[in-house]
N, C-alpha and C positions, 0 to 999 in steps of 0.2 A: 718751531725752530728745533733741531738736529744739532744733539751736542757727541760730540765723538765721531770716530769713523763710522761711515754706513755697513762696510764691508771688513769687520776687523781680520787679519789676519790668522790665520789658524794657530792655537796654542801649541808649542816643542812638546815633546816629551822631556820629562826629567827623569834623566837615569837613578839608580839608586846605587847606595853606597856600599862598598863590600860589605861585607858578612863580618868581617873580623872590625871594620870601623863601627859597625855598628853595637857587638858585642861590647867593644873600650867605652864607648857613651853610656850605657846601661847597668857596667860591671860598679860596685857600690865599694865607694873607700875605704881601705882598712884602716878599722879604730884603732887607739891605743887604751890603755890600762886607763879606767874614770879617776877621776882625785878629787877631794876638797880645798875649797878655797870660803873665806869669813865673807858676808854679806857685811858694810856698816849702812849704817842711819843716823842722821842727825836729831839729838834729841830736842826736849823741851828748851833745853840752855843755848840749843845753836851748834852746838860740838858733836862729833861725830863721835859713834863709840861700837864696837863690834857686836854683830848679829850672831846669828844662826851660822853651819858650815852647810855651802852649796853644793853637792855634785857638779862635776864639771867634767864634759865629754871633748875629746881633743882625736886629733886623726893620729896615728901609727908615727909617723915623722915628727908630729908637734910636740916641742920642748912641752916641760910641764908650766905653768908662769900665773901667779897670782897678780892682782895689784888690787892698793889700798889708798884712801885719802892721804895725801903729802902736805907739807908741811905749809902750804898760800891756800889749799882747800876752804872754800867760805861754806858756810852754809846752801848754796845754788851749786855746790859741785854738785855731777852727780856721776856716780860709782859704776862703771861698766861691767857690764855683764853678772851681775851680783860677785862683783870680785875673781872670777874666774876670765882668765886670757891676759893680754896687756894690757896697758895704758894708752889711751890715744896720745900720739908725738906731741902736739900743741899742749895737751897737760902733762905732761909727763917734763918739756922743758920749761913750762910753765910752777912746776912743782908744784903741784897740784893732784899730782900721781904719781905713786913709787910702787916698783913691780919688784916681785921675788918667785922664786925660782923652784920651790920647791912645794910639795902639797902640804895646805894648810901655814902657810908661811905668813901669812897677811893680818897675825894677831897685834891687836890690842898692846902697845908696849905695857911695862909693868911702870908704874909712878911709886919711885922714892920717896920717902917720906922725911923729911928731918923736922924737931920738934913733935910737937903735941900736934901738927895737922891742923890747929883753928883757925890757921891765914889763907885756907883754900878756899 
C-alpha cells in the first residue's frame, strides 16, 4: 500500500530575504553598564539571609532592578535569577517578592536591638 501522492508536486523556490533584513537578525544587542545584585538562601532555621553579590548583565534600555525575599516568602520560595532582574508578578503580589531599583539594593535589612538581645 502507497501512502502519499505518487507524483508529488514540484517544490517553489524560496526567495531570500533582503540583505538589510538579514543583517537586523544577526546584529547582536547593545548591553548596558553590569551591576550587582545579593544572592539569598535559606538557612538551617528556615529564614532567609543574604549571600554573595551577583553580576548581573542587562541590555542598554533595561532599567537596573534587584529583587529580594518579601515579607509571605516561606522557605519553598525560591529567589530569581540569583537576585538580579524582577520579581515574577504572582510573587511580587503575592509578597513574596520585593524589587529595588538600584545596584546592590537587595541587602539584608539591619535588626534593631532593644535590651540584652536573649529573647531572640
Amino acid at each position: 500500500m502507497l501512502v502519499g501522492p505518487v507524483n508529488p508536486a514540484p517544490r517553489k523556490r524560496v526567495k531570500t530575504a533582503p540583505e538589510q533584513l538579514i543583517k537586523g537578525c544577526n546584529t547582536p544587542k547593545e548591553t548596558g553598564a553590569d551591576f550587582k545584585c545579593f544572592n539569598w538562601e535559606v538557612n538551617e532555621k528556615g529564614k532567609f539571609e543574604q549571600k554573595t553579590a551577583t553580576t548581573c548583565k542587562r541590555l542598554k534600555a533595561t532599567a537596573i532592578k534587584c529583587n529580594m525575599p518579601g515579607e509571605k516568602a516561606d522557605k519553598t520560595y525560591k529567589l530569581q535569577n540569583s537576585g538580579c532582574g524582577p520579581c515574577l508578578t504572582a510573587d511580587k503580589t503575592a509578597n513574596k517578592c520585593v524589587e529595588c531599583t538600584t545596584a546592590e539594593c537587595n541587602v539584608q535589612p539591619i535588626l534593631c536591638v532593644q535590651g540584652d538581645g536573649k529573647d531572640m
